[in-house]
C-alpha positions as CSV (number, residue, x, y, z in Angstrom):
1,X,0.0,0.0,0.0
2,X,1.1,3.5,-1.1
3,X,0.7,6.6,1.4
4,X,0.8,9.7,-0.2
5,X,1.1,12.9,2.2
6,X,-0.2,16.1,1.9
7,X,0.8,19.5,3.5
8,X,-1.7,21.3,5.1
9,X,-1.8,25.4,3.7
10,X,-0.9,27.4,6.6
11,X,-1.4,30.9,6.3
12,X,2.1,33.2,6.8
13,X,0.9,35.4,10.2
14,X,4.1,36.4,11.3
15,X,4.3,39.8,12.6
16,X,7.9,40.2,11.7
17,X,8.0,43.1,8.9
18,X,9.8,41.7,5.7
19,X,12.1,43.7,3.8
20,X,11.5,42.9,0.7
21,X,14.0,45.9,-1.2
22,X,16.2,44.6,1.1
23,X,16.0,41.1,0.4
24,X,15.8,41.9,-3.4
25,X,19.3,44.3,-3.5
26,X,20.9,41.3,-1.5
27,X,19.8,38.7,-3.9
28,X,21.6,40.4,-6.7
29,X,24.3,43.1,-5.1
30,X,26.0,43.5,-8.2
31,X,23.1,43.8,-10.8
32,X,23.5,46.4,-13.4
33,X,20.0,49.0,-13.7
34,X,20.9,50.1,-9.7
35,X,21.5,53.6,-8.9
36,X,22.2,55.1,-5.4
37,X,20.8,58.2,-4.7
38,X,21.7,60.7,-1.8
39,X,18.4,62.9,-2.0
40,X,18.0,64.3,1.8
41,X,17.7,60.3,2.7
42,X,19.6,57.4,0.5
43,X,17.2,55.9,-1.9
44,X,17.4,53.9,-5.4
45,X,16.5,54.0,-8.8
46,X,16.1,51.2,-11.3
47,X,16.4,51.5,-14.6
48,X,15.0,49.0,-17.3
49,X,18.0,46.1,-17.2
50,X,16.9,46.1,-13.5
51,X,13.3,45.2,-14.2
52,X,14.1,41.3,-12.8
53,X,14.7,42.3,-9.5
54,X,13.1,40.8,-6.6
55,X,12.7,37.5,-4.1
56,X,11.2,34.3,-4.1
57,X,8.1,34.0,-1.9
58,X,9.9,30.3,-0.7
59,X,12.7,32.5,0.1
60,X,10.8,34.6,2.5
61,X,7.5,32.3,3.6
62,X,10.0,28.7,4.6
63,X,6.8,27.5,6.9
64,X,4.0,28.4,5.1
65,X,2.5,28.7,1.7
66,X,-0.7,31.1,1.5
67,X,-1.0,34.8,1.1
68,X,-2.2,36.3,4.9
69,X,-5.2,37.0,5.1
70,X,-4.6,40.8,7.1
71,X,-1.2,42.6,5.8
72,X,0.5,45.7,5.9
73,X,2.5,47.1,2.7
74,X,4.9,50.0,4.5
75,X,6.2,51.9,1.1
76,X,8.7,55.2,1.4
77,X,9.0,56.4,-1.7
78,X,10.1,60.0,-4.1
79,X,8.9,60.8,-7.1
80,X,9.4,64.0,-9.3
81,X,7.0,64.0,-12.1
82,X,3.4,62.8,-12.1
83,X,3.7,59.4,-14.2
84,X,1.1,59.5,-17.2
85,X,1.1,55.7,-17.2
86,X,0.5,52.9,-14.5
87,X,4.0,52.7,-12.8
88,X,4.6,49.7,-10.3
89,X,6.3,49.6,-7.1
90,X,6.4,46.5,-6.3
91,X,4.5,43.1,-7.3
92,X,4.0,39.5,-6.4
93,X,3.7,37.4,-9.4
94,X,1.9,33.8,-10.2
95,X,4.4,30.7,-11.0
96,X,3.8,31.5,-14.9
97,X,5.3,35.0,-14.2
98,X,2.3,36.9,-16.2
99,X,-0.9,36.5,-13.7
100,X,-0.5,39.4,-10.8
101,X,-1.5,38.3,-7.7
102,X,-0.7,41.4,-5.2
103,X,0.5,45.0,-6.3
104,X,0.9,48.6,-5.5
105,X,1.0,50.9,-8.7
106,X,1.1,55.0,-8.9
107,X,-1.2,56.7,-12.2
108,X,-1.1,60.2,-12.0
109,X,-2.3,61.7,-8.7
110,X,-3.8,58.1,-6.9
111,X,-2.0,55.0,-5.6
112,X,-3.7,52.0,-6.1
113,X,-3.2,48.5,-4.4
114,X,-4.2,45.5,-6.9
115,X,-5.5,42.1,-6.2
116,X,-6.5,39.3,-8.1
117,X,-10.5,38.2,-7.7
118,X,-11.3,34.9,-7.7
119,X,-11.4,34.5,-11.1
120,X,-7.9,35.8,-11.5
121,X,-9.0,39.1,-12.7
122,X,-7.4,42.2,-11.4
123,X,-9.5,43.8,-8.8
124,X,-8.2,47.8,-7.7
125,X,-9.1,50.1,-4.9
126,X,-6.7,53.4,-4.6
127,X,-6.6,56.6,-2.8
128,X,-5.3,60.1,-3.7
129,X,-2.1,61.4,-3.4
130,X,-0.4,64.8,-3.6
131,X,2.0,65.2,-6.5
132,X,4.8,67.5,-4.4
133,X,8.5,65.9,-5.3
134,X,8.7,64.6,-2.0
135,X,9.6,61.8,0.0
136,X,6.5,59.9,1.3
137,X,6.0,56.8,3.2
138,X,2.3,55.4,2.2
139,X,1.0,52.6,4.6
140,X,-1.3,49.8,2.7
141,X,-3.3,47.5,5.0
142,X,-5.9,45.1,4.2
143,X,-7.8,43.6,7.3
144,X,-11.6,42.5,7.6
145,X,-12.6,43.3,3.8
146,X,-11.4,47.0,4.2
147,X,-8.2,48.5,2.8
148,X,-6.9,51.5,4.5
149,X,-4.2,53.6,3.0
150,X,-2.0,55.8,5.4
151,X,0.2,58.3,4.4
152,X,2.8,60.1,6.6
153,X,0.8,59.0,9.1
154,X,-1.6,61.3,8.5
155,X,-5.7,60.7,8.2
156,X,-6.2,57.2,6.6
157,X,-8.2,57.1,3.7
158,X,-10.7,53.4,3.9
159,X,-11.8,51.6,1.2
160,X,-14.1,48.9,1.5
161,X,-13.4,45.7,-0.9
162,X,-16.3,45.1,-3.7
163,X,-14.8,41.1,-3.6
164,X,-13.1,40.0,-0.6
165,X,-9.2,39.2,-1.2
166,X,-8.3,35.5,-1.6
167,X,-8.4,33.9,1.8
168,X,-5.9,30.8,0.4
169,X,-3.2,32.7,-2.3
170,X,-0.9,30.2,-2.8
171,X,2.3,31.6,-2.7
172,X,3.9,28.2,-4.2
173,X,6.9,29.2,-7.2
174,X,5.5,33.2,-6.8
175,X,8.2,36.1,-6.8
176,X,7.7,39.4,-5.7
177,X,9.4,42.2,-7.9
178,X,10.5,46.0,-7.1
179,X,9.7,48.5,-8.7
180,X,8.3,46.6,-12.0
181,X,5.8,44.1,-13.2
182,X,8.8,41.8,-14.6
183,X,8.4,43.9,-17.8
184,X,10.1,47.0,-19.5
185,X,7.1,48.9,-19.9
186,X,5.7,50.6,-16.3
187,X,8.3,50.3,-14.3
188,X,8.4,52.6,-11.3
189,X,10.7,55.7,-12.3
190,X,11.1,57.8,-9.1
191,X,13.4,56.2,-5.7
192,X,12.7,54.3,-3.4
193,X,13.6,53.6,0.1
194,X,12.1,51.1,1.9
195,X,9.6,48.4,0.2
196,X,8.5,45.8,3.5
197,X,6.0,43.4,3.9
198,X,4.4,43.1,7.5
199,X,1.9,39.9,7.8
200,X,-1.0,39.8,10.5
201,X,-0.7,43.2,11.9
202,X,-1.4,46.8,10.7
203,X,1.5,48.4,10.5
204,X,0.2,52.0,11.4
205,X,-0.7,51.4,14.8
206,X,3.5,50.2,15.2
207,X,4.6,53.2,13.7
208,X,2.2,56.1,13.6
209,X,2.3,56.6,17.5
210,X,2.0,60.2,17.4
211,X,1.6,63.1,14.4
212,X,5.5,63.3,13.1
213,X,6.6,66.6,13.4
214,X,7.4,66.8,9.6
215,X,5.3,64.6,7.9
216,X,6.8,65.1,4.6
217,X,10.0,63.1,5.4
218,X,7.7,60.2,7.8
219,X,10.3,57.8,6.6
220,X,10.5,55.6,9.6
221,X,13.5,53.0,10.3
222,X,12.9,49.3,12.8
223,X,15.5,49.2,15.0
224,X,17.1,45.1,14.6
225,X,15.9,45.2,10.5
226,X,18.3,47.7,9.0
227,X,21.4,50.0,10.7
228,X,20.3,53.5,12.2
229,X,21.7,56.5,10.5
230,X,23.6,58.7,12.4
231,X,21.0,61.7,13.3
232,X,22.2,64.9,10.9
233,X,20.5,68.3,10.1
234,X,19.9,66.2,6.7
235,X,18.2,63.2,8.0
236,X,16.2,65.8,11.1
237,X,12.3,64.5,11.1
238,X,13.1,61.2,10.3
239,X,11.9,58.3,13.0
240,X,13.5,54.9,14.5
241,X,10.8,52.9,15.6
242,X,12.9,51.2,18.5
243,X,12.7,47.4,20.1
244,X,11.4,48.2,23.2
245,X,8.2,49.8,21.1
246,X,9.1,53.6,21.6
247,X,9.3,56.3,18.6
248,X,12.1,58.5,18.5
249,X,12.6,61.3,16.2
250,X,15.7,63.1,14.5
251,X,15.8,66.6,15.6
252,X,18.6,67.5,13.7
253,X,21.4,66.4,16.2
254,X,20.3,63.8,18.1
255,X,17.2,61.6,18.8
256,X,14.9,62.2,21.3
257,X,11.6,60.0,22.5
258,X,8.4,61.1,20.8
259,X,6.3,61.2,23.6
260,X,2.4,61.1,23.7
261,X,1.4,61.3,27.1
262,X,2.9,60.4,30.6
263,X,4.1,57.3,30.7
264,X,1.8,54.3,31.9
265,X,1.9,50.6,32.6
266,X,0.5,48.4,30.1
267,X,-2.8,47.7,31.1
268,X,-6.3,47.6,29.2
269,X,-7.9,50.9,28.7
270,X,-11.6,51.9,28.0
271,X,-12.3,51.1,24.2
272,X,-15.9,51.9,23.6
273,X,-19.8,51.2,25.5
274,X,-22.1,49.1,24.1
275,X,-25.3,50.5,24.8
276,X,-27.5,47.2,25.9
277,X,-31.0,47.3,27.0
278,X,-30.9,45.9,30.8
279,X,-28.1,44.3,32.5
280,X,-26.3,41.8,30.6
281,X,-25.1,38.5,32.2
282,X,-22.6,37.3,29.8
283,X,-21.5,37.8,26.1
284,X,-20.7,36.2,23.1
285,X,-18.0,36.9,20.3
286,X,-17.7,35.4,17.4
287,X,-16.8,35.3,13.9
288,X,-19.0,34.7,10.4
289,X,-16.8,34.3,7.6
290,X,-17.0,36.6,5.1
291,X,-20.0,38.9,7.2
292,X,-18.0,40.2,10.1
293,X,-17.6,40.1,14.1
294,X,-20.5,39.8,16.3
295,X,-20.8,40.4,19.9
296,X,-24.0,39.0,21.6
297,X,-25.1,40.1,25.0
298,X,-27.4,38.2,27.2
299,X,-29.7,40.4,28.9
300,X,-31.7,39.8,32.2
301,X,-35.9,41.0,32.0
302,X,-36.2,44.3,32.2
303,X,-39.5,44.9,32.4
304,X,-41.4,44.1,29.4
305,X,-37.8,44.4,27.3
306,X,-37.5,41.0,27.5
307,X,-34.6,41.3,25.0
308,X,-31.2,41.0,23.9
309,X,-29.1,41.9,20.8
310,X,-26.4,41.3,18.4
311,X,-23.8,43.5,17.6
312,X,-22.1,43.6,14.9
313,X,-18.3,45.6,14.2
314,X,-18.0,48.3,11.9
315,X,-14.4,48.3,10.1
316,X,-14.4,51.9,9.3
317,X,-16.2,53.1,12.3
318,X,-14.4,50.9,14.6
319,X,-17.2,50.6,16.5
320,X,-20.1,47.7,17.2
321,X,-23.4,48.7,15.8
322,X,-26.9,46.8,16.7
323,X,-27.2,44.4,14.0
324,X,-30.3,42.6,15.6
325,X,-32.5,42.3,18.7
326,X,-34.0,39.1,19.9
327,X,-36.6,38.1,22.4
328,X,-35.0,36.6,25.4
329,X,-36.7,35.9,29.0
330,X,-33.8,36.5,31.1
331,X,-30.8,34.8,29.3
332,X,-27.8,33.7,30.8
333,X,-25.8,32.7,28.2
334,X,-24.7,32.6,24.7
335,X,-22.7,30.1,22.5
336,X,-22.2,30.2,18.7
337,X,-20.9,26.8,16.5
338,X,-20.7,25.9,13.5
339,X,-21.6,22.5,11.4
340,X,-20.4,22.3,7.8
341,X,-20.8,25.7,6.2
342,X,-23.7,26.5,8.9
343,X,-23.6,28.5,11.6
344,X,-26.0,28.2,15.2
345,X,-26.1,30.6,18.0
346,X,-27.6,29.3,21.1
347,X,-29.2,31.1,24.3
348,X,-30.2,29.4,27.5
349,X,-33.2,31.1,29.2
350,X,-33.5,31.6,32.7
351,X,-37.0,32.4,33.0
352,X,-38.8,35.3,35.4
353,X,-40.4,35.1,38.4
354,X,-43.1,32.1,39.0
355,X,-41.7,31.3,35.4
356,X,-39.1,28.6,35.6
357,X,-40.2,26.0,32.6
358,X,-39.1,28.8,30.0
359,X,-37.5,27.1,26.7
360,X,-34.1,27.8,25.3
361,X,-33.8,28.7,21.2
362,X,-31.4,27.6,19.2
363,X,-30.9,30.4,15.9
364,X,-29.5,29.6,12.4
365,X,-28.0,32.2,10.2
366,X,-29.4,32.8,7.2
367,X,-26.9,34.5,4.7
368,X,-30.1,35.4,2.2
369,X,-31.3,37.9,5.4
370,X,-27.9,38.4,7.3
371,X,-30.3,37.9,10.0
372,X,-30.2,34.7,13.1
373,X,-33.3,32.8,12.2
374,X,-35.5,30.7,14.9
375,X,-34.3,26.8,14.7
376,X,-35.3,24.9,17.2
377,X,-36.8,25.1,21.0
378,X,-35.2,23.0,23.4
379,X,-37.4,22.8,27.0
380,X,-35.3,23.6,29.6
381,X,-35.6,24.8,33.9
382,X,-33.9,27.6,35.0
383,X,-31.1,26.8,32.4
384,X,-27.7,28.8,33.6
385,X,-25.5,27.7,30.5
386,X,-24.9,26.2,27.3
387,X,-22.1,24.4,25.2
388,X,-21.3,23.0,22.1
389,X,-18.9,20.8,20.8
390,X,-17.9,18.4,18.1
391,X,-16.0,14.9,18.8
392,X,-15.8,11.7,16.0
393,X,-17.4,14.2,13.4
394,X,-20.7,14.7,15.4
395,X,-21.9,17.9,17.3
396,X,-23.3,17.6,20.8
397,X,-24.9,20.3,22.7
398,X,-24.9,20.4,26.9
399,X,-27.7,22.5,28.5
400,X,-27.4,22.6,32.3
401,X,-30.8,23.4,34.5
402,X,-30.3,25.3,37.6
403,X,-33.8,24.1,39.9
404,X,-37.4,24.0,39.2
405,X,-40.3,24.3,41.3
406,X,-37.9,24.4,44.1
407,X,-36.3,21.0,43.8
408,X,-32.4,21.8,42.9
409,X,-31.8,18.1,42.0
410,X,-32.2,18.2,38.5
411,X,-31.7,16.7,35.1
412,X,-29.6,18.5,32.8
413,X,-29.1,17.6,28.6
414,X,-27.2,16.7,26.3
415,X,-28.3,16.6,22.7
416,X,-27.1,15.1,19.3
417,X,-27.4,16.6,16.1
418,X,-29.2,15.0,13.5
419,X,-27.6,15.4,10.4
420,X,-30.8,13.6,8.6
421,X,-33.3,15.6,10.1
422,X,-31.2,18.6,10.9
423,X,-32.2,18.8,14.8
424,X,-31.0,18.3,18.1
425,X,-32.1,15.3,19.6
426,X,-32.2,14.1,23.8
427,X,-29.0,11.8,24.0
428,X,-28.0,11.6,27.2
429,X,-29.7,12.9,30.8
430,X,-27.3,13.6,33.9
431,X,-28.2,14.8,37.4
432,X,-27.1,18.2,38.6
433,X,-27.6,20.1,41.6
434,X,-28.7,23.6,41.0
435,X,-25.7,24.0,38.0
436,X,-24.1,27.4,37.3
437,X,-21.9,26.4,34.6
438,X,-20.7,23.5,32.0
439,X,-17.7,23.5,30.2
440,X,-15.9,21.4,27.6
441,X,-12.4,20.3,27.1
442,X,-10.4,17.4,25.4
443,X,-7.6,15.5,26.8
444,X,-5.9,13.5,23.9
445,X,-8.7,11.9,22.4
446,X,-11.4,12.0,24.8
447,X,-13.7,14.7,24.8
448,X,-14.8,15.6,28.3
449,X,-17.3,18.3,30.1
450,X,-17.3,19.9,33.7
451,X,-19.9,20.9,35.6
452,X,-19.9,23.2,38.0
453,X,-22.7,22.4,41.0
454,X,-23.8,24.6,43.2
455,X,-26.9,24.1,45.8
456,X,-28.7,20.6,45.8
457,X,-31.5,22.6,48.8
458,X,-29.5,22.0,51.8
459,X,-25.8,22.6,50.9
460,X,-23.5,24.1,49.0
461,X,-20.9,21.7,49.7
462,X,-21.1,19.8,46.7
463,X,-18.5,17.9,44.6
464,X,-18.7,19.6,41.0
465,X,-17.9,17.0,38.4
466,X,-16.4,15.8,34.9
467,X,-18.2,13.4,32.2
């Protein structure tokens, strides 16, 4: 019998910024086409017989084989005259060296960052630029179906993607090249500086910590990636983003700390509210593929809002919106899964006063409404929490009941999914004693759940245990 492996894709998320102009002038240090150019800061210029240059994607990616999905592009670049024709800084070519794959190109006044669509046909979104001879450093980042374009760390300009980029590029036999397509015609003709590639991570929020004092030179050099430049009246505005994540700026004669408020440890700080309609219990994140990031909050009654919503987060606003509100009778808990290309979200009910036998929903999204439709009711007492999991390529689903009609020895559920019928069916009952929580975990291969007991009506000295 013959075995026959297969490597499993693994997206490139490194966070460590690649230097591709780097990589590219090392690859060939004596290549002909190469001009150095002292113009305030050092920079090149390629001429025609130079249009080859560049790096092999297995040179760079050694553990991994597809495109990321989020990326930075971190481009410092000069250029004198407006081109009248498409003019490419940099691009990542298929294995037949003709089908582009990932590029960033200047026309006229706009910069424009190209990607093939999955039916290999160019897709563009671009931004304005001013046409001043220059020195700029433009910041491309694609994260979430949004492409945000930052230059001298100034206002970005956001573009939202009409066709999502390719969540599985293979980068298999692709090259990038600098300041060319591979071809005579539409190479880049101004300098260039700095050309890196920064997986998993936007590269603004690393080096745009505060407003640079002369935004018209925000070229900005990694401390450990390239040598730092002795600071000179010539290089004065020019930043060193530094190892030990602090910005410091040339003021002519030496470099001193840009500094945007007093110093503070490292802790979490106040983001943003989300406005709910009573108090909320618990919540729930989670992701849809190609919708978004929802956040679901489990609200107690308030009232007669007996309700609680779904939030979902706003790229460009950078905020969550309410996405949907659902009718809840003092919910507990939240928990999404997914089965094949389907995805569930879960609530267990805890029911009002004098109300304890108060169901539990499960919801199905629908991708025709973008809206969690009813799937099934599951009776339940009291229930405090809910969780799924998957184990031999089936899905089970544990709801734990807290009492009911005063008795705190109870039976709590575990259901099967039925692929046939497409339900949850009753597949095994345990005993709990007024249960505040269930969790589930795996140890090599056995799939196990806790829970966590609380009161069985005389004690609360109970053993909590694992199935």
């Amino acid at each position: 019998m013959i075995l026959r492996c297969y490597a499993i894709p693994q997206l490139c998320t490194d966070s460590t910024a690649i230097d591709l102009l780097g990589l590219a002038l090392g690859e060939s240090p004596d290549r002909p086409g190469i001009e150095v150019v002292d113009d305030v800061i050092k920079g090149y210029r390629f001429d025609e017989s130079a249009r080859l240059l560049g790096v092999d994607s297995d040179v760079i990616f050694t553990h991994c084989n597809k495109f990321p999905a989020e990326f930075s592009f971190i481009v410092t670049y000069k250029q004198h005259v407006e081109p009248k024709q498409s003019e490419f800084v940099m691009s990542l070519l298929a294995q037949n060296r003709r089908n582009l794959l990932v590029a960033i190109r200047i026309h006229r006044d706009r910069l424009f960052f190209d990607y093939a669509g999955s039916d290999v046909i160019k897709r563009s979104v671009s931004c304005r630029i001013p046409t001043s001879g220059s020195w700029k450093t433009m910041i491309v980042t694609l994260a979430d179906g949004i492409v945000k374009f930052t230059l001298d760390c100034g206002q970005p300009t956001v573009v939202k993607l009409k066709e999502d980029f390719p969540s599985k590029l293979n980068l298999r036999n692709t090259r990038f090249y600098i300041a060319s397509k591979r071809s005579k015609m539409k190479r880049f003709t101004g300098l260039l500086r700095e050309v890196r590639l920064l997986p998993g991570a936007d590269a603004a929020n690393r080096v745009c910590q505060s407003n640079p004092v002369q935004p018209i030179r925000a070229h900005v050099t990694i401390e450990g990636e390239s040598p730092i430049d002795e600071c000179t009246s010539q290089r004065k505005g020019i930043m060193t983003y530094k190892q030990d994540m602090t910005l410091e700026v040339c003021t002519g004669t030496k470099y001193r700390k840009v500094r945007a408020g007093l110093d503070r440890m490292d802790y979490v700080i106040d983001y943003a509210d989300i406005d709910a309609r009573s108090n909320s219990t618990s919540i729930e994140i989670f992701n849809i593929w190609g919708v978004g990031t929802f956040l679901a909050t489990a609200n107690k009654d308030h009232g007669a809002q007996n309700y609680s919503e779904i939030f979902l987060w706003d790229p460009i606003g950078r905020k969550f919106d309410i996405h949907q509100t659902l009718r809840t009778q003092s919910a507990t808990r939240w928990k999404y899964f997914d089965i094949g290309h389907e995805n569930f979200l879960v609530v267990a009910n805890y029911g009002g006063l004098g109300v304890p036998l108060v169901s539990s929903v499960i919801y199905r999204w629908s991708r025709r409404r973008g809206l969690f439709m009813r799937h099934q009711v599951l009776a339940s007492s009291r229930a405090r929490d809910v969780d799924a999991f998957d184990h031999d390529g089936e899905t089970f689903l544990v709801l734990v009941n807290h009492n009911t009609g005063g008795m705190w020895n109870v039976t709590s559920i575990v259901y099967k999914w039925n692929p046939t019928g497409r339900w949850f069916e009753p597949h095994q009952s345990i005993l709990t004693y007024g249960a505040l929580g269930v969790t589930h975990f795996q140890v090599l291969s056995y799939s196990c759940i806790a829970i966590a007991n609380a009161f069985d009506g005389t004690t609360s000295v109970l053993e909590s245990v694992i199935y």
